[in-house]
KOLMIVO-281356 format. One line per 5 residues: for each residue x, y, z of C-alpha. Coordinates in steps of 0.2 Angstrom, whole numbers, plus 5000, padded with zeros to 4 digits. Example, Ala and Ser with C-alpha at 12.3 -4.5 7.8 and 13.67 -1.06 7.14 Angstrom:
BEGIN
5062,4978,5039 ~ 5068,4995,5036 .
//
This chain:
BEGIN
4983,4920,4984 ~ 4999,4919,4976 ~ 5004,4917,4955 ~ 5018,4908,4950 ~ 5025,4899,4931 .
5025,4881,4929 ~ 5029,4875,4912 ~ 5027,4891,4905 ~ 5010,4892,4910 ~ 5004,4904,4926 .
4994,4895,4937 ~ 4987,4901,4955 ~ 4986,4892,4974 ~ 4977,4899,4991 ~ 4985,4906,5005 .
4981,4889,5012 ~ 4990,4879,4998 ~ 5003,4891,4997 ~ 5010,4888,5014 ~ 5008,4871,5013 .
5019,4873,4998 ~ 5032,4883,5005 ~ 5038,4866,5017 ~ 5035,4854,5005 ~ 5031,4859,4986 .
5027,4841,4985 ~ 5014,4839,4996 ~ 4999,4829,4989 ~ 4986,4840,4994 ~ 4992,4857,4987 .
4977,4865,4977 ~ 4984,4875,4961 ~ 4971,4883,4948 ~ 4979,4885,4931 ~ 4978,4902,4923 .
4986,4900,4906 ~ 4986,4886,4896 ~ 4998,4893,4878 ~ 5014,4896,4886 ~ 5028,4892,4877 .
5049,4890,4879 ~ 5051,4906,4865 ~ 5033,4917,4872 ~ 5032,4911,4892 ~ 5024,4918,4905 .
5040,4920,4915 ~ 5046,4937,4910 ~ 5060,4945,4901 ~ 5068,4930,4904 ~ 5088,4931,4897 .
5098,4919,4911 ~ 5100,4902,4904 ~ 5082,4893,4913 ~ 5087,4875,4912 ~ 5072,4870,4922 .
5060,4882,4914 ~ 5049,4868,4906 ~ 5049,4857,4923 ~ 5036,4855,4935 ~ 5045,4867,4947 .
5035,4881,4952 ~ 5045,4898,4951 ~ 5041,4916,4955 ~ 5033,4926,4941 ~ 5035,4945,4938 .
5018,4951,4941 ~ 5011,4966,4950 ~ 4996,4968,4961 ~ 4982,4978,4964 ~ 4981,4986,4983 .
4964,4976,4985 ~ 4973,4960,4978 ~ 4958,4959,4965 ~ 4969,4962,4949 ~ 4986,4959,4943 .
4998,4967,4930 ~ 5011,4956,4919 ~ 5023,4958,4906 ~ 5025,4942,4894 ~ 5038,4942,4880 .
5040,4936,4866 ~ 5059,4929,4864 ~ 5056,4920,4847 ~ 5067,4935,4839 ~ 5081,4935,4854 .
5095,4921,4848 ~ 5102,4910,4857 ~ 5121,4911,4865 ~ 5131,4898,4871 ~ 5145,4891,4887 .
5152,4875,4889 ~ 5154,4866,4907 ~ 5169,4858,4905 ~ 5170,4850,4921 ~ 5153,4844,4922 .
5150,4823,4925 ~ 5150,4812,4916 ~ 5151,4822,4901 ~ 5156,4840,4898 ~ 5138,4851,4895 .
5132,4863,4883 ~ 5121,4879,4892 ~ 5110,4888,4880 ~ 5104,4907,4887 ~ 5096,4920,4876 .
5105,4934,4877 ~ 5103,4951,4862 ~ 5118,4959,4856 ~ 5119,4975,4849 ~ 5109,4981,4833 .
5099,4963,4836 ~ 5082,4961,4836 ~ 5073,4961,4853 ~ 5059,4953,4861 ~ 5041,4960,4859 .
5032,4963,4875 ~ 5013,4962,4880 ~ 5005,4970,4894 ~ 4989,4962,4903 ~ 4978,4964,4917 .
4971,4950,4926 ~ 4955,4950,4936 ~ 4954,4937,4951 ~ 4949,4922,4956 ~ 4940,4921,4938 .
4959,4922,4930 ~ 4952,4932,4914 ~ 4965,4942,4906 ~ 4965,4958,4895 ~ 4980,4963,4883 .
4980,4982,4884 ~ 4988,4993,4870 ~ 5007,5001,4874 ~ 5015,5001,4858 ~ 5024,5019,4852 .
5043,5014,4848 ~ 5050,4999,4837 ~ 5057,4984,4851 ~ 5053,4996,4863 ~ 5057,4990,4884 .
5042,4990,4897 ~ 5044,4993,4917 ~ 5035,4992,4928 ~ 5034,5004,4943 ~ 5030,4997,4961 .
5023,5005,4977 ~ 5036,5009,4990 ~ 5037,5000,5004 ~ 5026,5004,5021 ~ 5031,5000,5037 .
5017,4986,5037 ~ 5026,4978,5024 ~ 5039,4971,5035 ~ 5027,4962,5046 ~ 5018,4951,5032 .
5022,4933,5029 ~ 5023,4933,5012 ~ 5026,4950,5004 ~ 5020,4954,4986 ~ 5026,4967,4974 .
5011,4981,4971 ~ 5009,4992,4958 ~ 5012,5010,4958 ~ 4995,5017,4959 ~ 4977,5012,4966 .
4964,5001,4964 ~ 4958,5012,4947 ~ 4973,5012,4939 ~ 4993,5010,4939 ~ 5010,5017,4931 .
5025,5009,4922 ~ 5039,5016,4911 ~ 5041,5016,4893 ~ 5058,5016,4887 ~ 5061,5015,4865 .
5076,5006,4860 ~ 5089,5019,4858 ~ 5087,5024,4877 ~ 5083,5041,4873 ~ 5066,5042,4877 .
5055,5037,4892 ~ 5039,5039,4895 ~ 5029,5040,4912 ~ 5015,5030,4908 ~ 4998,5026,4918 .
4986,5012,4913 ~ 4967,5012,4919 ~ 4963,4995,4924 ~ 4948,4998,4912 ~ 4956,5006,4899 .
4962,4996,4883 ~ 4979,5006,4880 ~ 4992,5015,4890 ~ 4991,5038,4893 ~ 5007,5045,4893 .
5006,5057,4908 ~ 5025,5065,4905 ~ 5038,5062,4892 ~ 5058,5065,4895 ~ 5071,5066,4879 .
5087,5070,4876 ~ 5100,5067,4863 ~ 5111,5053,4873 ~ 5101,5040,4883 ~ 5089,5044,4896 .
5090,5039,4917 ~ 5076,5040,4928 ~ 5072,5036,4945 ~ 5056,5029,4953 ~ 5043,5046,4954 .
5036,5047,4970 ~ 5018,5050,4972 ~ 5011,5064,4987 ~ 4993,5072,4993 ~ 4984,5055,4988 .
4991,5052,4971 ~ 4986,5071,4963 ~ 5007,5074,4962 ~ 5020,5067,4962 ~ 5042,5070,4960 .
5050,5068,4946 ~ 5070,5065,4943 ~ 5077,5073,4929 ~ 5094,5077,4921 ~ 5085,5088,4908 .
5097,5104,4912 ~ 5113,5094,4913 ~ 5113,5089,4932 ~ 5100,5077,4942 ~ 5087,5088,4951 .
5070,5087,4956 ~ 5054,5092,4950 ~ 5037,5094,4956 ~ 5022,5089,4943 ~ 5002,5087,4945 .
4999,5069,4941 ~ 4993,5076,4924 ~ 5008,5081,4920 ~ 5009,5097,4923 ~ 5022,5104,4929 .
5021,5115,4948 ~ 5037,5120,4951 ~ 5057,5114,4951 ~ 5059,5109,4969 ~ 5079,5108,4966 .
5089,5118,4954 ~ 5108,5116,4959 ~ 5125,5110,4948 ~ 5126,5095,4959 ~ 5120,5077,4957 .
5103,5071,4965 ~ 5105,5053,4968 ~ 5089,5048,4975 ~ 5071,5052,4985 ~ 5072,5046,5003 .
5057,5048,5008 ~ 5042,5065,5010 ~ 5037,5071,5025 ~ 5020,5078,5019 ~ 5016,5085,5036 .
5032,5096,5038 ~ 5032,5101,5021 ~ 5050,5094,5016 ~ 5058,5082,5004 ~ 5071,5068,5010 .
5081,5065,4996 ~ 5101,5059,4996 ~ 5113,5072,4984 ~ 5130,5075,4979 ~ 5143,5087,4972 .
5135,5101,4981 ~ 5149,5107,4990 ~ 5161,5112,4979 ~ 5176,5111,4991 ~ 5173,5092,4994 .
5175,5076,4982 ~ 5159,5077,4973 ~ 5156,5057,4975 ~ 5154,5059,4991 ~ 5136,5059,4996 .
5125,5069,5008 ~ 5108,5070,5014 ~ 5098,5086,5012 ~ 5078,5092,5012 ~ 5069,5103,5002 .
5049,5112,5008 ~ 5037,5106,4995 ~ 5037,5123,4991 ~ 5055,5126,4984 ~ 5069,5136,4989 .
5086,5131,4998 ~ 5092,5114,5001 ~ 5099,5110,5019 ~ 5111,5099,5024 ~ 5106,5087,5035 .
5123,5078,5042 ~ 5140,5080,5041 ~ 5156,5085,5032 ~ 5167,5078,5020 ~ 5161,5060,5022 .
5153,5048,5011 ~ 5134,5045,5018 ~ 5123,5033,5013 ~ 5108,5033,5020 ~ 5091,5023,5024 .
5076,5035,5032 ~ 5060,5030,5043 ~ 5045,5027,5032 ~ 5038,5044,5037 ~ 5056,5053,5033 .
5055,5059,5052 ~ 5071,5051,5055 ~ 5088,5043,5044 ~ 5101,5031,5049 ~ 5117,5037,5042 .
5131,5026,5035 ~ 5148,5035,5036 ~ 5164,5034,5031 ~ 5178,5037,5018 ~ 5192,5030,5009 .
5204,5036,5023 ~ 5193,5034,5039 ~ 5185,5019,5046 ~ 5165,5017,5046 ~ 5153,5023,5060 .
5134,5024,5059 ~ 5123,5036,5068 ~ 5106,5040,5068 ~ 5097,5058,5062 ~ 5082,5071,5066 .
5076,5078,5048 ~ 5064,5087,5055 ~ 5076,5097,5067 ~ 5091,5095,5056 ~ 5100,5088,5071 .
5112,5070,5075 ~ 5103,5062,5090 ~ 5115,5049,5094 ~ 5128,5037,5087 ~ 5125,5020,5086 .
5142,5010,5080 ~ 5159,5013,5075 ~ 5170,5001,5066 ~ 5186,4992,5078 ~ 5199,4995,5066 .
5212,4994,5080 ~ 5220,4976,5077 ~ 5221,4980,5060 ~ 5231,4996,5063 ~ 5243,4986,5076 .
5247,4977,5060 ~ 5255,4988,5052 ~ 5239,4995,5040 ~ 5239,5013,5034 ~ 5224,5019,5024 .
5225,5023,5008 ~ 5225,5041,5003 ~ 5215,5052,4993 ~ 5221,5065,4978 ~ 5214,5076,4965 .
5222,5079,4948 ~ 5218,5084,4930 ~ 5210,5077,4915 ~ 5218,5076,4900 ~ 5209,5093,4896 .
5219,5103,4908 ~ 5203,5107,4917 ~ 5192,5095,4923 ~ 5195,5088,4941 ~ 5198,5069,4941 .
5198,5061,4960 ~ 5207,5043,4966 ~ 5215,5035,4979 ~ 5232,5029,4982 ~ 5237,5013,4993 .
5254,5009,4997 ~ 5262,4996,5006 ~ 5264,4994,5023 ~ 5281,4995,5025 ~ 5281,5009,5012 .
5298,5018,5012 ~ 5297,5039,5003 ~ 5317,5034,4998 ~ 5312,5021,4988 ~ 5306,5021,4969 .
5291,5008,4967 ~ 5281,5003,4949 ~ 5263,5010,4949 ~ 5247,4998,4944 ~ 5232,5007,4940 .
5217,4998,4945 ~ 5203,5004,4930 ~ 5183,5002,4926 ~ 5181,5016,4914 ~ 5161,5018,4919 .
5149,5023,4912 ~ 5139,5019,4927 ~ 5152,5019,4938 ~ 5171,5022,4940 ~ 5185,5011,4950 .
5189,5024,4962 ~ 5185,5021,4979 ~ 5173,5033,4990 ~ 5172,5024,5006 ~ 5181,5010,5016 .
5180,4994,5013 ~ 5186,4978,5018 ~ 5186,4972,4999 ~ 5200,4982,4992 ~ 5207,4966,4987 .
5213,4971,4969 ~ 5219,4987,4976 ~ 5225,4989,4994 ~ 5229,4970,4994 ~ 5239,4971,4978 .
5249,4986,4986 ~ 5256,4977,5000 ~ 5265,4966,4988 ~ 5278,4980,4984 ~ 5268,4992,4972 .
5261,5009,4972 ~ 5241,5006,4966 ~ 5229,5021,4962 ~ 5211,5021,4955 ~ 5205,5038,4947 .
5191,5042,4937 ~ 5190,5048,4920 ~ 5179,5059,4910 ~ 5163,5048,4905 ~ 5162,5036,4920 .
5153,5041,4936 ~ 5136,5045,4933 ~ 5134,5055,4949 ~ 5143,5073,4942 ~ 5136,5083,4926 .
5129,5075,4912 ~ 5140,5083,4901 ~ 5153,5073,4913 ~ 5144,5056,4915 ~ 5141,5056,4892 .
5159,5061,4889 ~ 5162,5044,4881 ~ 5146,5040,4871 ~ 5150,5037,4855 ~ 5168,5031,4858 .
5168,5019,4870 ~ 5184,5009,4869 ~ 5196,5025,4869 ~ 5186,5038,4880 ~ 5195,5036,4896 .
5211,5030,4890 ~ 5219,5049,4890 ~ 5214,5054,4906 ~ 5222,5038,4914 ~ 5238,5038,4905 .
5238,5058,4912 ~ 5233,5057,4928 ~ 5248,5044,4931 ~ 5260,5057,4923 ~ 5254,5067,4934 .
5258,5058,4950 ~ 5275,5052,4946 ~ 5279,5069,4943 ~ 5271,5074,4961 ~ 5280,5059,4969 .
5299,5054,4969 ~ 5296,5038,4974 ~ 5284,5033,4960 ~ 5292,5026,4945 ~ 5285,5030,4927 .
5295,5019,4918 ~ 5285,5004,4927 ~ 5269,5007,4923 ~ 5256,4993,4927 ~ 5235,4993,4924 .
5224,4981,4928 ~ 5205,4979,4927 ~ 5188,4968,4927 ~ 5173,4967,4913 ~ 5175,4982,4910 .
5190,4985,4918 ~ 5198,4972,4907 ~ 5190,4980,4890 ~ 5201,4995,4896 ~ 5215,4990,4903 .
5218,4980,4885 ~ 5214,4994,4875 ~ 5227,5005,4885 ~ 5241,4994,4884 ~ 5237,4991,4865 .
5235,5012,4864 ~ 5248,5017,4873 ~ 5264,5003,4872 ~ 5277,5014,4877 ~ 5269,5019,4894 .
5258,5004,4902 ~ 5270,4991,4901 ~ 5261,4975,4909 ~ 5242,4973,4910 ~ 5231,4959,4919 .
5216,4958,4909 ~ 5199,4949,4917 ~ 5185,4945,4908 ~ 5184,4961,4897 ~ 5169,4962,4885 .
5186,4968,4870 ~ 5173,4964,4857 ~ 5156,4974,4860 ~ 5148,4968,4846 ~ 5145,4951,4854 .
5142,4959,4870 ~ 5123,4963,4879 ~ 5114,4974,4870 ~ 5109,4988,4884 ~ 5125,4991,4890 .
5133,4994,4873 ~ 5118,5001,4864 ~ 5115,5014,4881 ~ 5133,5018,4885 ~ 5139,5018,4865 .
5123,5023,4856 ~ 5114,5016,4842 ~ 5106,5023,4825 ~ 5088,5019,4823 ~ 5085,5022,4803 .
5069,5024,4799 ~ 5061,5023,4781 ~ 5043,5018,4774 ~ 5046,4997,4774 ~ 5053,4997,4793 .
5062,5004,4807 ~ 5081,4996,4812 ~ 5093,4999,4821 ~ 5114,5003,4820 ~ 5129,4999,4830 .
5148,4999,4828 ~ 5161,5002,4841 ~ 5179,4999,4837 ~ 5186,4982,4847 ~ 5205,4978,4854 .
5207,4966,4843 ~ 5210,4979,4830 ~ 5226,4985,4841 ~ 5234,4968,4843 ~ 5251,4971,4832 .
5252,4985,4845 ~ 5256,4977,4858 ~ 5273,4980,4865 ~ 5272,4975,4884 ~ 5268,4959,4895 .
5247,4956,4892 ~ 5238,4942,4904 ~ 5221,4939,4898 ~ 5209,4931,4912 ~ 5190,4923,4909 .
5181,4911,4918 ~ 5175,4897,4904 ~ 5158,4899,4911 ~ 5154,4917,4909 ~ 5136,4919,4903 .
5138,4938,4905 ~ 5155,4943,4896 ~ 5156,4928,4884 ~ 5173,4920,4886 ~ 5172,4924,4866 .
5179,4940,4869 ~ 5194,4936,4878 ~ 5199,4922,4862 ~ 5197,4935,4849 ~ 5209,4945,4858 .
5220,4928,4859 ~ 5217,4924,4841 ~ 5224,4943,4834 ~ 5238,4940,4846 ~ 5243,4923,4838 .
5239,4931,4821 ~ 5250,4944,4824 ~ 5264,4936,4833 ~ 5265,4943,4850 ~ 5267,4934,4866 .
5254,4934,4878 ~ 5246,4924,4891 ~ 5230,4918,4892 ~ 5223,4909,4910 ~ 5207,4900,4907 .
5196,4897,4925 ~ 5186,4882,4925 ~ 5167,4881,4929 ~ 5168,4901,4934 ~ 5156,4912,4930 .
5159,4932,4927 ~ 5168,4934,4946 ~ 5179,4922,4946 ~ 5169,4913,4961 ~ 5180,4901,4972 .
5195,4903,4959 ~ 5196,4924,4964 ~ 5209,4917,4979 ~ 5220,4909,4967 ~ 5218,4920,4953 .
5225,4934,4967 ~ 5242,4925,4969 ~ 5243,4922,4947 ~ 5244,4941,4947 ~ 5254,4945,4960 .
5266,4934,4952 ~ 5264,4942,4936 ~ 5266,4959,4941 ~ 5280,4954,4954 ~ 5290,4944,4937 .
5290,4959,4927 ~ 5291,4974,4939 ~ 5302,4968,4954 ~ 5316,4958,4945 ~ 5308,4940,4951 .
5310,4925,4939 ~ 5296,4913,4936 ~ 5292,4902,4951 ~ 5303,4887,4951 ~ 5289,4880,4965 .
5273,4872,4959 ~ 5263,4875,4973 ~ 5258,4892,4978 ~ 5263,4891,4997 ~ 5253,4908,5002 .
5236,4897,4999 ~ 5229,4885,5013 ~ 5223,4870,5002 ~ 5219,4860,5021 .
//
């Protein structure tokens, strides 16, 4: 059988139905059973749902976050009240006949959230029991699912099963602030939730999925509790058996356990000290502890996918400097077997491409180690003094600089081959995948944190290499990318001197909660009548009399992620302060830039090209490079 939302509502259909309903949902003799009969635009059954549903109160039938039991008896679901959550707002100019409003929920930082309500269903009698999870004040829910088996990719219609058995299941519990979650297991008896482990710290809290060995009586657990991401071993009680890692590098995931050899598979970074710490390995650890092994090569970038018994991986290769292969691995023996593909990057090579290349400085600190890439063009001449663009997303959950190639590198490696020098480097507080301490840097601060470090590291490479010229200094960046590469411009007037600016969020405070409150942090005051909560971060509109330089604001008019709001208040302290600007509005596009990215390409290149390479204004109209046919 197979749940689904209709009107709110969560009805049910056979097997029988169900495939009748995946040719034709409107054939005559589909059998549905209703399951719920109070759902409601503001409390439905569809979830946490944010994204604008148009069609949420039709008759279409739609996919429903539920959970289910192993036997198929019971199912798990999450269902939200949204009344609190206020409503935000785009406008689709270029709808027909007339222009159209779209109305999304969407919770900005210090808002009130929605409140969440777990049940358990029992099937086919459809009767449902609320069970008891409250502990923090607009606290988040998660549910955690079982991992995949090799079955799984055989079944018609796969489902989404809880994390557990047929007695019981888990989920996470996360309170507001980010900096606490809780492990949490749910009896399918039992009227409230048993915390089974608890992880705090004083910025916000990541975790990863646990993964559950010997028949559910342990399981691995992902923490960052001593500064870096390692691995533990609990009892499912909670009790802790033994650190299974221990090491100042990252641990990125859990591949997969060999229970018969004795060995963890999991996927790590940063171990070896000699390589750039982003790029990332495989290693196994016995269930016992001790040393980690490395399982592959050197000084790549390998991502990996393991058989379901973690016998075997398939490894992703590659770096920013060398083209892509893929082999396949022995975990058990530690040993390559074969390879099974390299990329053909020959044609491209008789072209006339070179690959970018990697470099390592310093952070504004003196001491921290900051890693990029540099592209140049391809008919890049060492005697010749070219402007620099830095191409910026400050993190915190990831940075701008490139690991491994990609035929992507359009704002980058394209952009070079117009007659510029473009680098991406990291900063303290973006990537997540070194030390806590590295990955937090910026909480609290986070329009200014990575700002230094940038403007240093370009210093730092003009004084390295003649033919970079610091008197030409360029940055440009997406979301946020743009939020940065606005703020630096504004900060520093004197050294970046032009900026492309694409739908930053400049103005946090109307921006999604859970990035800002996670990233910034938020101040849950506490007293006797009720708990709230605090947020302020400084925006770039406070630096607007700043600006000295040559600013182009991007936003697609459409964006129901970065609301093009933030880009016009960054118009309207420009206006109000008397600066020139330009501002280039895309129609109908959504936070990428969609089918505008191609002509959105050639608006920058002209930009940079006007102000860095002594070009004028474009006395043509059209813009030849693009194939319009």
């Amino acid at each position: 059988m197979g749940v689904y939302v209709k009107n709110h509502d969560l009805f049910w259909m056979d097997s029988t139905s169900l495939r009748k309903a995946a040719k034709d949902p409107k054939d005559s003799t589909l059998v549905e059973h209703r399951l719920t009969t109070d759902g409601t635009k503001d409390f439905s059954w569809n979830g946490n749902s944010y994204n604008g549903d148009t069609e949420a109160d039709s008759t279409a039938r739609r996919t429903v976050p539920v959970v289910w039991s192993p036997d198929s008896k019971r199912f798990a679901t999450l269902r939200w009240d949204m009344s609190k959550v206020k409503d935000f707002w785009v406008i689709n100019s270029t709808s027909k006949p007339r222009p159209t409003l779209e109305t999304y929920k969407y919770q900005m930082p210090g808002e009130p959230g929605p409140t969440g309500t777990l049940y358990v269903a029992e099937m086919p009698s459809g009767t449902f029991r609320a069970v008891k999870t409250h502990a923090f004040k607009d606290q988040d829910m998660e549910f955690l699912s079982a991992p995949a088996t090799a079955e799984d990719a055989y079944i018609e219609y796969p489902t989404s099963k809880w994390l557990g058995d047929e007695k019981g299941f888990y989920l996470m519990r996360l309170s507001r602030d980010l900096k606490r979650h809780d492990l949490c297991y749910v009896g399918v008896d039992a009227d409230s939730t048993k915390m089974v482990l608890r992880e705090q710290l004083n910025t916000y809290v990541e975790t990863r999925n646990p993964k559950f060995i010997k028949g559910g009586s342990q399981f691995i657990w992902w923490s960052e509790r001593n500064g870096w991401a390692n691995l533990y071993l609990y009892n499912s009680d909670g009790s802790l058996v033994r650190n299974l890692t221990e090491g100042a590098f990252h641990v990125e995931d859990i591949l997969g356990v060999n229970e018969a050899a004795g060995y963890v598979l999991f996927s790590a970074c940063g171990v070896d000290k000699d390589e750039n710490p982003y790029q990332m390995h495989n290693y196994k650890v016995s269930l016992s502890g001790g040393a980690i092994q490395q399982l592959d090569m050197k000084d790549m970038d390998v991502l990996a996918t393991a058989s379901y018994d973690a016998r075997y991986f398939v490894a992703n290769y590659s770096r920013v400097d060398c083209a892509p292969a893929v082999a396949l691995y022995n975990a058990v023996t530690g040993r390559k077997v074969l390879d099974l593909e390299e990329a053909d990057l020959r044609l491209l090579l008789e072209a006339g491409y070179k690959f970018p290349e990697r470099f390592k400085v310093k952070a504004a600190d003196g001491i921290t180690d900051l890693y990029g890439a540099m592209y140049k063009p391809f008919d890049f001449d060492s005697t010749k003094v070219y402007p620099i663009l830095d191409y910026v997303y400050p993190g915190p959950q990831v940075e701008a600089n490139n690991i491994s190639w990609s035929k992507g590198f359009t704002r980058v490696d394209r952009l070079a081959q117009v007659g510029f020098i473009v680098i991406t480097v990291g900063n303290r507080g973006g990537h997540p995948n070194r030390s806590k301490w590295y990955h937090n840097y910026g909480y609290g601060n986070l329009r200014d944190y990575g700002l230094e470090d940038q403007k240093y590291a370009i210093q730092q490479l003009g004084a390295r290499y003649p033919f970079i010229d610091l008197e030409r200094v360029g940055i440009h960046g997406h979301s946020g990318g743009g939020f940065m590469s606005t703020a630096a411009i504004l900060t520093y007037p004197d050294f970046f001197k032009v900026a492309v600016s694409c739908a930053g969020n400049h103005d946090n405070s109307i921006y999604n909660r859970w990035w800002s409150e996670q990233h910034h942090g938020i101040l849950e005051k506490v007293n006797q009548a009720d708990t709230s909560f605090v947020y302020s971060i400084k925006t770039n509109q406070e630096l607007a009399s700043r600006l000295k330089g040559h600013l182009m604001l991007v936003h697609g008019d459409m964006d129901n992620n970065v609301n093009p709001a933030n880009s016009i208040r960054v118009a309207d302290a420009l206006i109000k302060a008397n600066k020139r600007f330009e501002y280039v509005l895309l129609p109908g596009q959504r936070h990428g830039f969609g089918d505008m990215n191609e002509w959105f390409f050639w608006k920058m290149a002209d930009w940079y090209s006007e102000w860095f390479l002594g070009g004028k204004k474009r006395a043509e109209v059209d813009i030849k490079e693009l194939n319009n046919d």
